[in-house]
LORO-902215 format. One record per residue (C-alpha): x, y, z. Coordinates in pm, 1 decimal, decimal comma. Each point is the difference from the previous one (the first is absolute). Layout:
c1: X c2: Y c3: Z .
...
END
This chain:
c1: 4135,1 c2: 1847,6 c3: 6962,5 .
c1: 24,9 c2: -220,2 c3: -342,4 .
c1: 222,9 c2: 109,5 c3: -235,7 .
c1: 112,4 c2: -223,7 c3: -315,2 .
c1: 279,5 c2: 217,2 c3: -222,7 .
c1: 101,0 c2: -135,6 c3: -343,7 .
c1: 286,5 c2: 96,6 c3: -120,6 .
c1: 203,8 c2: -139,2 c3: -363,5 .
c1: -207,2 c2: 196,9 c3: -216,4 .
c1: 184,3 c2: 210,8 c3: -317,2 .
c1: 61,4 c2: 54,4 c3: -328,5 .
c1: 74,1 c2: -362,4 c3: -276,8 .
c1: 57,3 c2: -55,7 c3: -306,2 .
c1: -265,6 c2: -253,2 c3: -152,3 .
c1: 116,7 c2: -366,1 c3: 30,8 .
c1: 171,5 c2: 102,3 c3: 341,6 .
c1: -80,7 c2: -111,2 c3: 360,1 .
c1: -86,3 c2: 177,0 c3: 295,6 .
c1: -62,6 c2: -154,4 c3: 401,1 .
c1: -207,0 c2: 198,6 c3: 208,1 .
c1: -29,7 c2: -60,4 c3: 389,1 .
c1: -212,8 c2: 116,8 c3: 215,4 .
c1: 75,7 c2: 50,1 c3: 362,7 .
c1: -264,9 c2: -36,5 c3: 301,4 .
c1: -50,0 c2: 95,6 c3: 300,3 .
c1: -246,4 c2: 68,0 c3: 304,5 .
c1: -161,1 c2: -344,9 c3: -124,7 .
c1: 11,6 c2: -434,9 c3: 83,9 .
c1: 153,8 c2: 18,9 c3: -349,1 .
c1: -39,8 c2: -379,3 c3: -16,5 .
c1: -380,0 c2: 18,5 c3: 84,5 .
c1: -32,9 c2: 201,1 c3: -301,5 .
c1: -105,8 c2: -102,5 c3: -352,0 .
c1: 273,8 c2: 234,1 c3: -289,8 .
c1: -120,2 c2: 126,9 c3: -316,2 .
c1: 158,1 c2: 270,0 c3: -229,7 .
c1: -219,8 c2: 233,1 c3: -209,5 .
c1: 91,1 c2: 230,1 c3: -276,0 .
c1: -183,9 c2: 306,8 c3: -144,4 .
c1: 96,6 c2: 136,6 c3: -328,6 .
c1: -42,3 c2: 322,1 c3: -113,1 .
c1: -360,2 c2: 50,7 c3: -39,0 .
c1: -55,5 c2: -333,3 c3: 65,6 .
c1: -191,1 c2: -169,5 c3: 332,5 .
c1: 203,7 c2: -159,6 c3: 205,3 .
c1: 77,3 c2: -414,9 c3: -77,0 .
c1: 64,3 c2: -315,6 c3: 196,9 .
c1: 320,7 c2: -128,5 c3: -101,7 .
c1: 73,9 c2: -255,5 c3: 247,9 .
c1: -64,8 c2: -145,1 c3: 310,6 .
c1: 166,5 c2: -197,6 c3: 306,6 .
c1: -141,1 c2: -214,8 c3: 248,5 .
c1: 133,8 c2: 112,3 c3: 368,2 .
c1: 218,3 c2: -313,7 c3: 47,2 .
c1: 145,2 c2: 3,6 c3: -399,5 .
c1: -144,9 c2: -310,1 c3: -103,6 .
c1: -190,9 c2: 115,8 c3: -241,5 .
c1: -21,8 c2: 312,5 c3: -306,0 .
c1: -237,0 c2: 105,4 c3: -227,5 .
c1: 84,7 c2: 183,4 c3: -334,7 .
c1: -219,4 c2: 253,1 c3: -207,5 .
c1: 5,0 c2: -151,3 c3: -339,4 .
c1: 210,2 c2: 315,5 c3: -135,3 .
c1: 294,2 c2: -98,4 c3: 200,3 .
c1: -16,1 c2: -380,4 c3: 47,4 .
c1: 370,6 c2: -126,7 c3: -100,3 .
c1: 152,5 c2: 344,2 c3: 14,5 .
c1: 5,7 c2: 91,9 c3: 306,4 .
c1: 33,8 c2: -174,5 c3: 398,1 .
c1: -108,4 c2: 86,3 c3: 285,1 .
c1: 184,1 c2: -103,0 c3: 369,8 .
c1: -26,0 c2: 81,7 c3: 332,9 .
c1: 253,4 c2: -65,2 c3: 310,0 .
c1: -245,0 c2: 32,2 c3: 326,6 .
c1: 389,3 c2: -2,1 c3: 183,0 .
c1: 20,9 c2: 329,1 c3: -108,8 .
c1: -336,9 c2: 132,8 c3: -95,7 .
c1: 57,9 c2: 45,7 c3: -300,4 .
c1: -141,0 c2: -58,2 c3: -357,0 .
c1: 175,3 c2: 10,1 c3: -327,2 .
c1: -112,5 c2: 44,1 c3: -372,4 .
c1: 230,4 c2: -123,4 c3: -256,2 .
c1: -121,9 c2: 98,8 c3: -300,3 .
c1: 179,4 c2: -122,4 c3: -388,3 .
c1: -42,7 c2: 63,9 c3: -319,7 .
c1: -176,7 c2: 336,4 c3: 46,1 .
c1: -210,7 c2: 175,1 c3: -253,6 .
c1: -76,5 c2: 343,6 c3: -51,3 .
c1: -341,0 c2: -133,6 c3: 141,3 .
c1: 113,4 c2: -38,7 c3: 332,8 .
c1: 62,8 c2: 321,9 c3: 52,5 .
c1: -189,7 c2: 105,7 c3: 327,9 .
c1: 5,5 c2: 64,7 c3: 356,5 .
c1: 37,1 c2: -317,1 c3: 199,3 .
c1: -142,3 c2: -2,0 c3: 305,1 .
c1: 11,4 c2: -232,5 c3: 312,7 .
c1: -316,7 c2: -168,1 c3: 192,9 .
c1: -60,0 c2: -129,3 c3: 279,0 .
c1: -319,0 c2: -262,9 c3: 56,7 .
c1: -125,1 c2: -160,5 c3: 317,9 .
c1: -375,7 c2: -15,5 c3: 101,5 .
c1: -14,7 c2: 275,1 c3: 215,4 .
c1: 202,1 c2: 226,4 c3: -249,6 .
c1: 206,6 c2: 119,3 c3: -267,5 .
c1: 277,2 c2: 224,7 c3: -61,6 .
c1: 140,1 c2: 179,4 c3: -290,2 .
c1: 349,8 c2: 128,3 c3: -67,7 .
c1: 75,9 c2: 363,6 c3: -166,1 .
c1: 112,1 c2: -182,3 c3: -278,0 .
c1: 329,1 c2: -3,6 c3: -253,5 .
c1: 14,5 c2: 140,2 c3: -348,0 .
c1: 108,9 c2: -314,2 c3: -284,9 .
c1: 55,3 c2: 166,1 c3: -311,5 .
c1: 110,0 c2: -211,2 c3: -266,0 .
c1: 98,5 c2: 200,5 c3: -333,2 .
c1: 328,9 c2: 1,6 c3: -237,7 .
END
């Protein structure tokens, strides 16, 4: 069974940082495309980034192009969010993804709330 779990979410004062991971497991990790989404409060959920499965390449939603950086470490299945310069607009729930051709797979996700 697939299971990714982020985990780094919390509570930041605007202009602070943040790194979320996200753990996986039950999956090829490095067969897998990575993406985080976020949902804000009444809000549909949003691309914010993506991964290729080797980590040779990224793609950034405009909205957080420069600010934040995505990584992944297919040693340790993992992938990481660091995330700079936050604004009160970035607070959502983060969530993990998982993309292959015969699949995806979502996280629970972790709550970013960025407020002074």
């Amino acid at each position: 069974q697939v299971h990714l779990v982020e985990s780094g979410g919390g509570l930041v004062q605007p202009g602070g940082s943040l790194r979320l991971s996200c753990a996986a497991s039950g999956l090829t990790f490095s067969t897998y495309g990575m993406n985080w989404y976020r949902q804000a409060p009444g809000k549909d959920r949003e691309f914010v980034v993506t991964i290729s499965s080797a980590g040779d390449s990224t793609a950034y939603a405009d909205a957080v192009n420069g600010q934040f950086t995505i990584s992944r470490d297919n040693s340790k299945n993992t992938v990481s969010l660091q995330m700079n310069s936050l604004k009160p607009e970035d607070t959502a729930v983060y969530y993990c993804h998982a993309v292959r051709f015969d699949g995806i797979h979502w996280g629970q996700g972790t709550q970013v709330t960025v407020s002074s």
